[in-house]
Each structure stands twice: as C-alpha cells, then as structure tokens.
PyMOL Python script that loads the backbone (N, CA, C, O; Angstrom):
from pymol import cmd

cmd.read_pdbstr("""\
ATOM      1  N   UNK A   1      90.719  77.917 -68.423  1.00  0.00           N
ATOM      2  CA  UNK A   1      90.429  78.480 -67.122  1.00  0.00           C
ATOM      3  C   UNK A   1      91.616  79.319 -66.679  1.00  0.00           C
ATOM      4  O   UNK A   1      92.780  79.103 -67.019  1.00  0.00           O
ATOM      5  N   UNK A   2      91.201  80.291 -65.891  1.00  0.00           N
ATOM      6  CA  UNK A   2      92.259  81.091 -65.569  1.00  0.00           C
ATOM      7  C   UNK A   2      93.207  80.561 -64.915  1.00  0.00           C
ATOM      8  O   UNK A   2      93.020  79.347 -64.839  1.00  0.00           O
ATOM      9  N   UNK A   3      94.443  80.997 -64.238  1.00  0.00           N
ATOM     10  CA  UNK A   3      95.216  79.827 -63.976  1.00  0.00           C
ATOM     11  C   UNK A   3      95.317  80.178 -62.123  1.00  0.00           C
ATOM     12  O   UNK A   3      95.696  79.355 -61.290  1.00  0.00           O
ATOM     13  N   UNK A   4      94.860  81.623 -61.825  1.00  0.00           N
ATOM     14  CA  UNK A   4      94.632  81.945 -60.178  1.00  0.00           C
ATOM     15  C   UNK A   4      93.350  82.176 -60.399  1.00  0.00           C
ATOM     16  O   UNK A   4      93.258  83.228 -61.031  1.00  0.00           O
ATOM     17  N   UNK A   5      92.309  81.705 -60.187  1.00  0.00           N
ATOM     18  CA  UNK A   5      90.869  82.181 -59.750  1.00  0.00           C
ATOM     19  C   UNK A   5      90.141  80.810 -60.407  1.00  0.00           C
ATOM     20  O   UNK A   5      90.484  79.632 -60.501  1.00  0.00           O
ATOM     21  N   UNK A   6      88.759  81.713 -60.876  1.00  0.00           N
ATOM     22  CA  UNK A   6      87.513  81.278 -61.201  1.00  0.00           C
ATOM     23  C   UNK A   6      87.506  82.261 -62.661  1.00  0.00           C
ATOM     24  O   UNK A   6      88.016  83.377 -62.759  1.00  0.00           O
ATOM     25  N   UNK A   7      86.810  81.539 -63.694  1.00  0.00           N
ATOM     26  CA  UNK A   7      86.838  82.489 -64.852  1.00  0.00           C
ATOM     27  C   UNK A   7      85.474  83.287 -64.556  1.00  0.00           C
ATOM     28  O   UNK A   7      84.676  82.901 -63.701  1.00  0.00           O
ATOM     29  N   UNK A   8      85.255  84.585 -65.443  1.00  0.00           N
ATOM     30  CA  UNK A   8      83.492  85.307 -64.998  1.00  0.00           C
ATOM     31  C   UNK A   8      82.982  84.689 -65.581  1.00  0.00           C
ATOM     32  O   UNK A   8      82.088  85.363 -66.093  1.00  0.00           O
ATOM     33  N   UNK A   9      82.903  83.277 -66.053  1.00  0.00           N
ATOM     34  CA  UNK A   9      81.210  82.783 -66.303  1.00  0.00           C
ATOM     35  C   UNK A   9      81.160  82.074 -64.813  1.00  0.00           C
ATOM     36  O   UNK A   9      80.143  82.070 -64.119  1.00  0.00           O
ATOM     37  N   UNK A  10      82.538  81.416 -64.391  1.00  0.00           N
ATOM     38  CA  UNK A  10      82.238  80.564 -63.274  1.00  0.00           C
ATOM     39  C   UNK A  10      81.908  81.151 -62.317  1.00  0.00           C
ATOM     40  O   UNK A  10      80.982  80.667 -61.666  1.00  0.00           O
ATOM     41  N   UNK A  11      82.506  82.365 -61.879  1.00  0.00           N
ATOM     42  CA  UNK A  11      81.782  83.751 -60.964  1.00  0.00           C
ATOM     43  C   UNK A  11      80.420  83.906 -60.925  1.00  0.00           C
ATOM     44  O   UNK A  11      79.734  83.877 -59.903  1.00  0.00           O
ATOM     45  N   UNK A  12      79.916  84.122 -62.395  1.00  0.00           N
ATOM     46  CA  UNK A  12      78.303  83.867 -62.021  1.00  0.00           C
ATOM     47  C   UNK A  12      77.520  82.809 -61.614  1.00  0.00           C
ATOM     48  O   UNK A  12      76.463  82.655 -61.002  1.00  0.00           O
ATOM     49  N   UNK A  13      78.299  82.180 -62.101  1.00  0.00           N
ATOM     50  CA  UNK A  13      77.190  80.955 -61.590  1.00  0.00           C
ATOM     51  C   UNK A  13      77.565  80.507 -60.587  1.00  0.00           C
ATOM     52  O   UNK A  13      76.878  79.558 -60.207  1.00  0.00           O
ATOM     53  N   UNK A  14      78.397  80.776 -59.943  1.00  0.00           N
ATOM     54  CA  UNK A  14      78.393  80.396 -57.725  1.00  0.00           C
ATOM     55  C   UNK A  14      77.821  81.992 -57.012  1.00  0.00           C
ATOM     56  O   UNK A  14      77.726  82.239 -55.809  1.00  0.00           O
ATOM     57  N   UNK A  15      77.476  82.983 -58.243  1.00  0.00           N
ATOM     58  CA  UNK A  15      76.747  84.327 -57.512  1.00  0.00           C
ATOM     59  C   UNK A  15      75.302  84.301 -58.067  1.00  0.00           C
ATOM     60  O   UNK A  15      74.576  85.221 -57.689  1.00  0.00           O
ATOM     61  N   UNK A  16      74.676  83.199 -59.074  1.00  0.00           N
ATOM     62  CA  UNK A  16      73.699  82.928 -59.082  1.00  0.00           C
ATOM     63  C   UNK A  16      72.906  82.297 -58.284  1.00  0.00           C
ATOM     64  O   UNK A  16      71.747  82.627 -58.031  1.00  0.00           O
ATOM     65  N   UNK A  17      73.719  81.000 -57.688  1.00  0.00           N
ATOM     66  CA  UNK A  17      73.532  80.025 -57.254  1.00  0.00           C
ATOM     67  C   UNK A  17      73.367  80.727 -55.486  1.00  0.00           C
ATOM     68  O   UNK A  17      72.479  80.350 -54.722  1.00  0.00           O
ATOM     69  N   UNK A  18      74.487  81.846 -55.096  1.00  0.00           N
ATOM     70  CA  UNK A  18      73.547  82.090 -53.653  1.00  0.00           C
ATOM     71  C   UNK A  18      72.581  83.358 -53.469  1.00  0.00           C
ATOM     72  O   UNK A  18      72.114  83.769 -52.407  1.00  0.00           O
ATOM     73  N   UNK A  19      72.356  83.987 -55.027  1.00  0.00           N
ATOM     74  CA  UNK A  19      71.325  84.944 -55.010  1.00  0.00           C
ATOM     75  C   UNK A  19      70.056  84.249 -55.066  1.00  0.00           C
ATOM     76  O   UNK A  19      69.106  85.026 -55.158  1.00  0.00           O
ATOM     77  N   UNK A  20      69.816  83.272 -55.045  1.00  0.00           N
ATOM     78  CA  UNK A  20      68.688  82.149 -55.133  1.00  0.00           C
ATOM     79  C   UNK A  20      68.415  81.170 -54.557  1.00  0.00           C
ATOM     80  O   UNK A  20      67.613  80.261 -54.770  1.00  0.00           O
ATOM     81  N   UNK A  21      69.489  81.486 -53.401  1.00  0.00           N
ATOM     82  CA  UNK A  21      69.568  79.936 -52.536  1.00  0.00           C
ATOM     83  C   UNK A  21      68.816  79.914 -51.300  1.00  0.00           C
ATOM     84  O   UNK A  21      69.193  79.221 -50.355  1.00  0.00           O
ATOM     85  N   UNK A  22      67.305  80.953 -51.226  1.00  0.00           N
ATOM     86  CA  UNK A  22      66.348  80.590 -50.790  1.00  0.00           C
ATOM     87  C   UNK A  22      65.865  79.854 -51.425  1.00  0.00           C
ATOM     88  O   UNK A  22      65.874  78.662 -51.118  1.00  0.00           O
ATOM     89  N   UNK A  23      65.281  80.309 -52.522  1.00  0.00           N
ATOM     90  CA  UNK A  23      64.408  79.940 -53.487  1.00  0.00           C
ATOM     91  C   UNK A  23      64.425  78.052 -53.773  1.00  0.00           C
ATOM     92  O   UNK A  23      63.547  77.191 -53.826  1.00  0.00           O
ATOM     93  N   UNK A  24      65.883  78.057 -53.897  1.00  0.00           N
ATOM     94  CA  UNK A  24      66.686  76.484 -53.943  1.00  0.00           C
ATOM     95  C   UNK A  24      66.283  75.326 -53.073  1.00  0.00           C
ATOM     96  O   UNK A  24      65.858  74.200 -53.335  1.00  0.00           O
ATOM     97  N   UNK A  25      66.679  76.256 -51.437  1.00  0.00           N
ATOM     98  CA  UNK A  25      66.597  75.675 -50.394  1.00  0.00           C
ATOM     99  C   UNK A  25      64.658  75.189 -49.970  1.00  0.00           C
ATOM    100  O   UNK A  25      64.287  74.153 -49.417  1.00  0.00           O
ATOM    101  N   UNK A  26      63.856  76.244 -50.423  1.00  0.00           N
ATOM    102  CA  UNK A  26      62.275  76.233 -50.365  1.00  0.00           C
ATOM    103  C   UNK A  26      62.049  74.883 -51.253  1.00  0.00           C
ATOM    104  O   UNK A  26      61.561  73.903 -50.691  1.00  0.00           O
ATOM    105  N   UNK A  27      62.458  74.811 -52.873  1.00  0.00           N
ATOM    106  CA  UNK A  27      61.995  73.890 -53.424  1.00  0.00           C
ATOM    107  C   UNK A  27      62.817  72.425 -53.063  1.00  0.00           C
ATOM    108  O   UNK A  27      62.283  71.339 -53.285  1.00  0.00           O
ATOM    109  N   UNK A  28      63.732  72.509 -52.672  1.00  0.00           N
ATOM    110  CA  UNK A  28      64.216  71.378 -51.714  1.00  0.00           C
ATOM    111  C   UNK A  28      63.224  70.929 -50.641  1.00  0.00           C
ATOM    112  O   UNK A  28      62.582  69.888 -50.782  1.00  0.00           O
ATOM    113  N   UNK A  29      63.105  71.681 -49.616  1.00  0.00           N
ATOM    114  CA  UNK A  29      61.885  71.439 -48.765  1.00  0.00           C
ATOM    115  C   UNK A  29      60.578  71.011 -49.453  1.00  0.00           C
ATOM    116  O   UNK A  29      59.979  70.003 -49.079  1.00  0.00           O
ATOM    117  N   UNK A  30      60.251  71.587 -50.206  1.00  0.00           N
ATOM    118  CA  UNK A  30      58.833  71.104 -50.572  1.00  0.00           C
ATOM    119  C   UNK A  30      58.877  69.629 -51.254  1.00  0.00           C
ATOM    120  O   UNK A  30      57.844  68.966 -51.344  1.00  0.00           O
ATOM    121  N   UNK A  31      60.156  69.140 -51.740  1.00  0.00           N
ATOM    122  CA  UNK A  31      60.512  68.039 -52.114  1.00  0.00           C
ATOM    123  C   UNK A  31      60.756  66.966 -51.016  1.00  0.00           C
ATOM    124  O   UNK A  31      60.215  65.866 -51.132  1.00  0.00           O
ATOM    125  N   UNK A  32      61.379  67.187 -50.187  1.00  0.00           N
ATOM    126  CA  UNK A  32      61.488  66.358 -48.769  1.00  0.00           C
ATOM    127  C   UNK A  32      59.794  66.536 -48.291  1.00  0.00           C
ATOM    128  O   UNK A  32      59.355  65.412 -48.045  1.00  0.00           O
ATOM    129  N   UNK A  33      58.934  67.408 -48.130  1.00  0.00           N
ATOM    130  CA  UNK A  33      57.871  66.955 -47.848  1.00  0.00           C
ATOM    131  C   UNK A  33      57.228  65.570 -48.408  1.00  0.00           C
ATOM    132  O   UNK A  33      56.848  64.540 -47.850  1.00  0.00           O
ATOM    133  N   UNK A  34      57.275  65.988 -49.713  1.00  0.00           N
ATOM    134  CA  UNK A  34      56.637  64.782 -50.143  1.00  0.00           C
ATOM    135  C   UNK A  34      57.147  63.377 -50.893  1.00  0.00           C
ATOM    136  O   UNK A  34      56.684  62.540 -51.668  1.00  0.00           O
ATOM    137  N   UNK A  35      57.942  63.547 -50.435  1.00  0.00           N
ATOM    138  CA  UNK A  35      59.341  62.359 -50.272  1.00  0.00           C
ATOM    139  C   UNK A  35      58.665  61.846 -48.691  1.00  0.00           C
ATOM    140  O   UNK A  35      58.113  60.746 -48.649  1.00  0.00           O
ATOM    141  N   UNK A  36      58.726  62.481 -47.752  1.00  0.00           N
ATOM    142  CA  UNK A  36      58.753  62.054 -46.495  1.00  0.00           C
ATOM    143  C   UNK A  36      57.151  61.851 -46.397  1.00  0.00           C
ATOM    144  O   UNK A  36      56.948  61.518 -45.229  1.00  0.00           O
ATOM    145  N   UNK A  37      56.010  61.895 -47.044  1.00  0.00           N
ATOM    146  CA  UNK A  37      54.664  61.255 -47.603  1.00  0.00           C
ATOM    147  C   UNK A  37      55.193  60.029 -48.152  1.00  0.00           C
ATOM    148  O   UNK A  37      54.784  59.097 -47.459  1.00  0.00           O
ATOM    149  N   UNK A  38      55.528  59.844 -48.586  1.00  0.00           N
ATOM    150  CA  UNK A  38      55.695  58.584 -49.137  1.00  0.00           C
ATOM    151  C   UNK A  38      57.201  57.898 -48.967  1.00  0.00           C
ATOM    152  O   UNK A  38      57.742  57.207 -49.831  1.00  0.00           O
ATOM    153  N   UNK A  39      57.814  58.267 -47.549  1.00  0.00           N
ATOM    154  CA  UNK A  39      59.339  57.084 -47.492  1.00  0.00           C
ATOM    155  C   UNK A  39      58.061  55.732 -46.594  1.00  0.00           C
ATOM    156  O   UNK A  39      56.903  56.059 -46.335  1.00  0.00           O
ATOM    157  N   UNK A  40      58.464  54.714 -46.360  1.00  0.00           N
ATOM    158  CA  UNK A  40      57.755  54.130 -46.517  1.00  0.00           C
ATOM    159  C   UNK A  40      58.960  53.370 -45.461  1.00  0.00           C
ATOM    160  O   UNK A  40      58.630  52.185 -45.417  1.00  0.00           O
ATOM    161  N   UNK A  41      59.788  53.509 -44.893  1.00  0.00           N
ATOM    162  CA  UNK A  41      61.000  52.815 -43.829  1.00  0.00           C
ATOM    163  C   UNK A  41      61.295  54.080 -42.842  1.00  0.00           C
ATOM    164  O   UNK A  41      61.245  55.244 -43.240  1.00  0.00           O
ATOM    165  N   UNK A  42      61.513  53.819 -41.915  1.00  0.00           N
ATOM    166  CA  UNK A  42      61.566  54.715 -40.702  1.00  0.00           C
ATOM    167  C   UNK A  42      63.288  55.600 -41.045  1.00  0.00           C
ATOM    168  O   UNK A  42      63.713  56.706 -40.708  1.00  0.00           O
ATOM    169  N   UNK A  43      63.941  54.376 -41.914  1.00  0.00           N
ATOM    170  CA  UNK A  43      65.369  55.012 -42.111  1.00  0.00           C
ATOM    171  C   UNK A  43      65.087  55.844 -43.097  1.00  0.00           C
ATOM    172  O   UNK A  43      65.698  56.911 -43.157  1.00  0.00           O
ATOM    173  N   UNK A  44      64.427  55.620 -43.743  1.00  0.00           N
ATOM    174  CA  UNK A  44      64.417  56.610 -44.909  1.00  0.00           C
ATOM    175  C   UNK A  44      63.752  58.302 -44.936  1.00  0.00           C
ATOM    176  O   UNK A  44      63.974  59.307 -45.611  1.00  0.00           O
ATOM    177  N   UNK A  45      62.990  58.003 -43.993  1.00  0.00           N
ATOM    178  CA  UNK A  45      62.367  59.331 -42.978  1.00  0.00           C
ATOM    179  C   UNK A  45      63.303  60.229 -41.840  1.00  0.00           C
ATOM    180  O   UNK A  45      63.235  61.438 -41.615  1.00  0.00           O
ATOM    181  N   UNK A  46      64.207  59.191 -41.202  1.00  0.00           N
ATOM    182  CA  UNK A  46      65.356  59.969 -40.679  1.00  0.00           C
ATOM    183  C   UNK A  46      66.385  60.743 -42.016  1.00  0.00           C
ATOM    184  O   UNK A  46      67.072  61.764 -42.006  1.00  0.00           O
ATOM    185  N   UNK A  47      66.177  59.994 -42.808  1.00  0.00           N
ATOM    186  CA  UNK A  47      67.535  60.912 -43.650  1.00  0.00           C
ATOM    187  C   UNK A  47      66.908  61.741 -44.205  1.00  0.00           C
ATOM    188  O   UNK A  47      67.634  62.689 -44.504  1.00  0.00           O
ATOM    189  N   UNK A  48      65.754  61.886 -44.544  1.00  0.00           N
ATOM    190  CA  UNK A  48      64.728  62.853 -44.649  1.00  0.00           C
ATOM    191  C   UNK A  48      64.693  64.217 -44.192  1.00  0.00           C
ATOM    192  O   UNK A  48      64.729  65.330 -44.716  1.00  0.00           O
ATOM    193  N   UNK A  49      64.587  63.610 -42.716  1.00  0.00           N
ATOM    194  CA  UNK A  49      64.225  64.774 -41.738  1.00  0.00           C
ATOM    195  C   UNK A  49      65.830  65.327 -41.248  1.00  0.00           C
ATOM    196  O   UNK A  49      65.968  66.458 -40.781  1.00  0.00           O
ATOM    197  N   UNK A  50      66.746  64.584 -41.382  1.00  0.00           N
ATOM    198  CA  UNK A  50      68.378  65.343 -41.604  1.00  0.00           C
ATOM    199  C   UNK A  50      68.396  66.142 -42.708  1.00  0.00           C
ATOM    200  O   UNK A  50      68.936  67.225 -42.485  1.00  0.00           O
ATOM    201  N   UNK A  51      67.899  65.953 -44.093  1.00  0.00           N
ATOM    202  CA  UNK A  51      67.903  67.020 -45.064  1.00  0.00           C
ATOM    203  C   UNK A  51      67.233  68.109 -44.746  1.00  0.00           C
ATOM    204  O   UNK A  51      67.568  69.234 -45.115  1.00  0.00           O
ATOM    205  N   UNK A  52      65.980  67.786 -43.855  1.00  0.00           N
ATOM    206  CA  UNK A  52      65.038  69.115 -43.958  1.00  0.00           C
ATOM    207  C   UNK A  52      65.763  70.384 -42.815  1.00  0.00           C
ATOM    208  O   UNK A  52      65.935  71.602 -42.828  1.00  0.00           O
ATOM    209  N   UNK A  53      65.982  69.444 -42.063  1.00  0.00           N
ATOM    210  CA  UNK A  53      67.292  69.911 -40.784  1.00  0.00           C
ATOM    211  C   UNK A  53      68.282  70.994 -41.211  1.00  0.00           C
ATOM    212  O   UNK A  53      68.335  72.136 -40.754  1.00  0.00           O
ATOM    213  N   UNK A  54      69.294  70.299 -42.439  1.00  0.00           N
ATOM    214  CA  UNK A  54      70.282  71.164 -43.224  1.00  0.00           C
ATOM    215  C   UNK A  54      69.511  72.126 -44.233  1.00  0.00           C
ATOM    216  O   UNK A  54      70.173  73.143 -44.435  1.00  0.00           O
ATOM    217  N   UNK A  55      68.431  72.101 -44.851  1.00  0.00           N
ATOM    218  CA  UNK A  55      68.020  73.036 -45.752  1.00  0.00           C
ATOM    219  C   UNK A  55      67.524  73.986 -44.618  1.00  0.00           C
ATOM    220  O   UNK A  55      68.060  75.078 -44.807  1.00  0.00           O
ATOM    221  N   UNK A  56      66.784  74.015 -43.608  1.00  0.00           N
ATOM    222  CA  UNK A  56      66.175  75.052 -42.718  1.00  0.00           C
ATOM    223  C   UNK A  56      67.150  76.033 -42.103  1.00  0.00           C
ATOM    224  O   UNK A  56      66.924  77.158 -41.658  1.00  0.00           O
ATOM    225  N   UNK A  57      68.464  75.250 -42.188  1.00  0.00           N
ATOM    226  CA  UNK A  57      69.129  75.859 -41.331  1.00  0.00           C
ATOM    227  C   UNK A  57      69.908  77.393 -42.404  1.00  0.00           C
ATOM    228  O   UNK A  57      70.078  78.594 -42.198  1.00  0.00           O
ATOM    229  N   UNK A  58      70.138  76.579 -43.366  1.00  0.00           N
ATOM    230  CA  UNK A  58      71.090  77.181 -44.695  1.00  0.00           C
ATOM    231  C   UNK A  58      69.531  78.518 -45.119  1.00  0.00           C
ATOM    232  O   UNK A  58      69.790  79.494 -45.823  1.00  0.00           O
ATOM    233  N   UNK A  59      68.549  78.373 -44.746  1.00  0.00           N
ATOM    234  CA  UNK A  59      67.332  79.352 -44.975  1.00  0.00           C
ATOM    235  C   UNK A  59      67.084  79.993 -43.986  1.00  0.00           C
ATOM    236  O   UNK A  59      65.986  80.541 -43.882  1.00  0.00           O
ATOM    237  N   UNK A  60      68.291  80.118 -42.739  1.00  0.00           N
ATOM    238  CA  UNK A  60      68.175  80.768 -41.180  1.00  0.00           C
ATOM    239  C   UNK A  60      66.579  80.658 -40.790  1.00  0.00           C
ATOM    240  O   UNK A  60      65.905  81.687 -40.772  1.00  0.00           O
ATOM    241  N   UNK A  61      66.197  79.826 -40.586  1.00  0.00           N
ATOM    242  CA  UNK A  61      65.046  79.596 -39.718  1.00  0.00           C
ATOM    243  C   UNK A  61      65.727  79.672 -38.709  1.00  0.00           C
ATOM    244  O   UNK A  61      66.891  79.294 -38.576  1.00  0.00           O
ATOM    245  N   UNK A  62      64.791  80.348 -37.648  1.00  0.00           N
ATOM    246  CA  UNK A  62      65.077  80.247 -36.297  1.00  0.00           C
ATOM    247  C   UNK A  62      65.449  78.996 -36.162  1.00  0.00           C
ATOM    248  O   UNK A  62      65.143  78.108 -36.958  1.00  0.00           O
ATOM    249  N   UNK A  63      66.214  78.826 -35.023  1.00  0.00           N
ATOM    250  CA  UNK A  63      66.443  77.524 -33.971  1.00  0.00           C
ATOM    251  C   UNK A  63      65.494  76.755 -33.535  1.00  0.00           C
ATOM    252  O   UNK A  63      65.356  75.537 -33.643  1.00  0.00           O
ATOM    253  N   UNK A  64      64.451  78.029 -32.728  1.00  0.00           N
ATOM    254  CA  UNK A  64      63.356  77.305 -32.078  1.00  0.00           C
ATOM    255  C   UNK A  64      62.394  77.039 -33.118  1.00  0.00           C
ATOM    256  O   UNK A  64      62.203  75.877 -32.761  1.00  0.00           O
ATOM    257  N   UNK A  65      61.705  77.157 -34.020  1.00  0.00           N
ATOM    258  CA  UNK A  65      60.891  76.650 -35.229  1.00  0.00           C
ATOM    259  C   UNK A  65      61.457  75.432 -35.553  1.00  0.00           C
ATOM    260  O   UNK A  65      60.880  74.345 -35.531  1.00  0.00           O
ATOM    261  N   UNK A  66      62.357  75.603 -35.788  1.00  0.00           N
ATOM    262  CA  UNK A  66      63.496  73.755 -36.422  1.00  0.00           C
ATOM    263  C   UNK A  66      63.376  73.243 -35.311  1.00  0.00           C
ATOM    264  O   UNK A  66      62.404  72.561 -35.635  1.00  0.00           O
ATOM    265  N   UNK A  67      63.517  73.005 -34.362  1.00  0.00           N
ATOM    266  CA  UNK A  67      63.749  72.747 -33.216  1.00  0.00           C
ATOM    267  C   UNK A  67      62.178  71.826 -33.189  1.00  0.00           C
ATOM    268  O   UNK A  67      62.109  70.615 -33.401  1.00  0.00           O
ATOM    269  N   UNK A  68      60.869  72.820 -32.847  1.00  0.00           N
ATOM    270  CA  UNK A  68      59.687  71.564 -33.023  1.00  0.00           C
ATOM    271  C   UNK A  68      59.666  71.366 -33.644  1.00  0.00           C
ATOM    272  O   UNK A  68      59.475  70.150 -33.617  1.00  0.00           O
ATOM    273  N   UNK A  69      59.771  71.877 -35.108  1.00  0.00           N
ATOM    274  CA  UNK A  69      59.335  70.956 -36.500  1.00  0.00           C
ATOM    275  C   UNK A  69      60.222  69.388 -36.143  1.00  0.00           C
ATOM    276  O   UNK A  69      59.614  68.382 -35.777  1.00  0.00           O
ATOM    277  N   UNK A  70      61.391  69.424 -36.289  1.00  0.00           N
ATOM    278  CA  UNK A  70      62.031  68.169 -35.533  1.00  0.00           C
ATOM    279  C   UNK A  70      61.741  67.266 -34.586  1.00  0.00           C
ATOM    280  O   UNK A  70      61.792  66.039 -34.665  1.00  0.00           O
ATOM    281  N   UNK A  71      61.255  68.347 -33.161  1.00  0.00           N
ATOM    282  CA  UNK A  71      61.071  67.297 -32.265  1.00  0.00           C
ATOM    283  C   UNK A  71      59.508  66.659 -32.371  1.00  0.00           C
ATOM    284  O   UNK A  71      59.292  65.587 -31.806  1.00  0.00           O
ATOM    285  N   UNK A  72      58.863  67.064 -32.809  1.00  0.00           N
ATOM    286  CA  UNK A  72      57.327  66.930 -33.394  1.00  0.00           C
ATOM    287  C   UNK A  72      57.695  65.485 -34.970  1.00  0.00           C
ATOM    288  O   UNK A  72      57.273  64.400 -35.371  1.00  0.00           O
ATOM    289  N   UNK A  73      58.433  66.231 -35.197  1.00  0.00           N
ATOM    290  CA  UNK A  73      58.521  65.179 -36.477  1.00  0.00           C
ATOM    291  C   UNK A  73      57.125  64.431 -37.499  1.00  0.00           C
ATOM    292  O   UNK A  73      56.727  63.289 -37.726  1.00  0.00           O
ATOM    293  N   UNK A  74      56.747  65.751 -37.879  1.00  0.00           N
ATOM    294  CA  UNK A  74      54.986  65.814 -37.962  1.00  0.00           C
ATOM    295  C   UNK A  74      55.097  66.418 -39.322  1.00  0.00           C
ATOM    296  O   UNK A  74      55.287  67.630 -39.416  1.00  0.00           O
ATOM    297  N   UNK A  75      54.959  65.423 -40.723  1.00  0.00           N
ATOM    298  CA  UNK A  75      55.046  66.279 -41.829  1.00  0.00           C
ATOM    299  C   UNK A  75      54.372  67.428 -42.079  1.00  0.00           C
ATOM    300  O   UNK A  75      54.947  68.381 -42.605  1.00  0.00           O
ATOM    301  N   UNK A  76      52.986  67.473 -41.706  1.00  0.00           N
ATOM    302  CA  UNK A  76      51.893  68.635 -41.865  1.00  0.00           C
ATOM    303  C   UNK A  76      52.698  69.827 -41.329  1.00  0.00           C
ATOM    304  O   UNK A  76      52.972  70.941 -41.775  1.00  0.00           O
ATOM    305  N   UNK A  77      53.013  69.042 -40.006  1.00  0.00           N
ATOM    306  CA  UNK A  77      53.930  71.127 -39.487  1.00  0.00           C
ATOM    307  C   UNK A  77      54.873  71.620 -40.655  1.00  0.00           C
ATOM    308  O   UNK A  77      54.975  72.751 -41.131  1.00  0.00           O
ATOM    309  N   UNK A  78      55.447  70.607 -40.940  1.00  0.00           N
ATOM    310  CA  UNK A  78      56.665  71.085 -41.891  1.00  0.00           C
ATOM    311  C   UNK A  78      55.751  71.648 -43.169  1.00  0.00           C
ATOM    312  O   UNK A  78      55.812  72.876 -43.229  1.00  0.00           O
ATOM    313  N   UNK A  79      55.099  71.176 -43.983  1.00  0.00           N
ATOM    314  CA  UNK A  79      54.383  71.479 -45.050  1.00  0.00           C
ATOM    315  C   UNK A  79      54.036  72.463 -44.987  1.00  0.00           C
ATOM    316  O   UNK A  79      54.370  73.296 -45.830  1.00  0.00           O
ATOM    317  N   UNK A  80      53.034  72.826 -43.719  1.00  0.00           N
ATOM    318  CA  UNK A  80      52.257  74.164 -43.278  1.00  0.00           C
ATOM    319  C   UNK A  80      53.358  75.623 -43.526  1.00  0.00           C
ATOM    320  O   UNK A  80      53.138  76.620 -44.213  1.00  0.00           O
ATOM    321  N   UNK A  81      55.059  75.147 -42.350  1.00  0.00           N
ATOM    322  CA  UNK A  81      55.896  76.100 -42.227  1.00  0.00           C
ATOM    323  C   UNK A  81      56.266  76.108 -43.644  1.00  0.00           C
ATOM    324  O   UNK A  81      55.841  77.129 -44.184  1.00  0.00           O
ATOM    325  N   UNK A  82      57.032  75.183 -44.594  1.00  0.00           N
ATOM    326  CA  UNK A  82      57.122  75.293 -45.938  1.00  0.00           C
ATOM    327  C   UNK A  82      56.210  76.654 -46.635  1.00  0.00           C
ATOM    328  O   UNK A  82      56.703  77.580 -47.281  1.00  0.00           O
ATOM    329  N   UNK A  83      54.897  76.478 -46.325  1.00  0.00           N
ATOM    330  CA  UNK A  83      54.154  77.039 -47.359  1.00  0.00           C
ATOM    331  C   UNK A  83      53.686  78.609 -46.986  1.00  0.00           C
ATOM    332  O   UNK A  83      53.055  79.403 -47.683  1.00  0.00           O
ATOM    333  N   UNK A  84      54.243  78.769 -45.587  1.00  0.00           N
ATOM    334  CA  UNK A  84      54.186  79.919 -45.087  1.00  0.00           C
ATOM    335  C   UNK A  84      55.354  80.588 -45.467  1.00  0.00           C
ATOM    336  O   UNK A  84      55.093  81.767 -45.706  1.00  0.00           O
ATOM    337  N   UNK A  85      56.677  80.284 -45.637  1.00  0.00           N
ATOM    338  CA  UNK A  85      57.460  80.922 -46.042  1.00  0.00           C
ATOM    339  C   UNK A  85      57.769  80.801 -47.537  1.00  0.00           C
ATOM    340  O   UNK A  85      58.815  81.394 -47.802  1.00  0.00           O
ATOM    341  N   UNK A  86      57.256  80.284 -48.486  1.00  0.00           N
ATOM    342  CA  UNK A  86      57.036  80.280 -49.732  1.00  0.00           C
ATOM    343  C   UNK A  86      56.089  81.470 -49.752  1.00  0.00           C
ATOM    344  O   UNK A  86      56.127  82.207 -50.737  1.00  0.00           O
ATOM    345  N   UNK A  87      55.284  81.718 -48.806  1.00  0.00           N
ATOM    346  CA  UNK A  87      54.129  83.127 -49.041  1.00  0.00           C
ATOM    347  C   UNK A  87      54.792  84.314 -48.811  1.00  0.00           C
ATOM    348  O   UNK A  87      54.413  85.342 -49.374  1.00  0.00           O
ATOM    349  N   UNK A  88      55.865  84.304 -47.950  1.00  0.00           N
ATOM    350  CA  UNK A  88      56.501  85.239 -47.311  1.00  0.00           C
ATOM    351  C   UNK A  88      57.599  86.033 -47.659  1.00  0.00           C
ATOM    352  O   UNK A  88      58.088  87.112 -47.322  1.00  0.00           O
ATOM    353  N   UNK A  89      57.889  84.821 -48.715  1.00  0.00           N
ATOM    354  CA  UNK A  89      59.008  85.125 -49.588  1.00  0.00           C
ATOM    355  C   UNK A  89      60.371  84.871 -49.142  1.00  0.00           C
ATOM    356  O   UNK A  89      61.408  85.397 -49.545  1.00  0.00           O
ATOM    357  N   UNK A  90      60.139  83.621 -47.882  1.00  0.00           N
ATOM    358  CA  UNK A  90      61.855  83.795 -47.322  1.00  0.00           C
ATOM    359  C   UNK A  90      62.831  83.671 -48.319  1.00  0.00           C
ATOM    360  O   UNK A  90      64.023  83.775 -48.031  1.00  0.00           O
TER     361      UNK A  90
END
""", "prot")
cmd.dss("prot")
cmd.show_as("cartoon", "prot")
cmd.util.cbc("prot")
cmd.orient("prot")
C-alpha cells in the first residue's frame, strides 16, 4: 500500500461504492421491509425502523416523506415509497 494515500484499486472501490450508493441504499430498504414483515418483537422493529431512518436519509428523501413513513410506522407505506423510487430510479 502506498505509504500517503489509498492505492488506485482502493480508489475505486470507495468511487464504486458511492457511484451506487443509491442503488445500495434501495436494496437495503427493500431488505428492512421484509425483515420488518417478519421481526416478530417490537425491539426488533425499532432497530428496523432506525435502519430504514439512516438508509432514507443517506438516499436524501425529503424530511417530510421520512418523517410519516416514521411517524405512521406502517410497513406498506414504506414498501409502496420503496417501490416508487426503485421505479424512479432514485
């Protein structure tokens, strides 16, 4: 490894990693959906809905969209918004 930096393979792959980090952040979400179908403890649905929290945010969703999806705390909304911006291409 170089001895000041990052070597260019390691360059690409932290410039891969945020040329795609919708894409990342979407299939994360669609994974907490159905994780949060089937947590099955109320704690396990809060840490849930803290992940979906940090992925929405890192995918600049508005405030106010996160904001009810949260205060609603209603998987279908989330699924629905999920699958609208999977169409949309966020």
């Amino acid at each position: 490894m170089a001895k000041n930096g990052l070597t260019s393979y390691q360059k690409g792959v932290i410039s891969n990693y945020y040329e795609n980090l919708d894409t990342i952040m979407l299939t994360k979400l669609q994974e907490i959906v159905s994780d949060l179908y089937l947590a099955d403890t109320k704690a396990k649905q809060g840490r849930l809905w803290d992940r979906a929290q940090k992925a929405m945010k890192k995918l600049k969703i508005k405030p106010a969209i996160i904001e009810h999806i949260l205060a609603r705390r209603d998987v279908t909304i989330l699924a629905k918004n999920v699958e609208d911006w999977l169409k949309a291409g966020k």
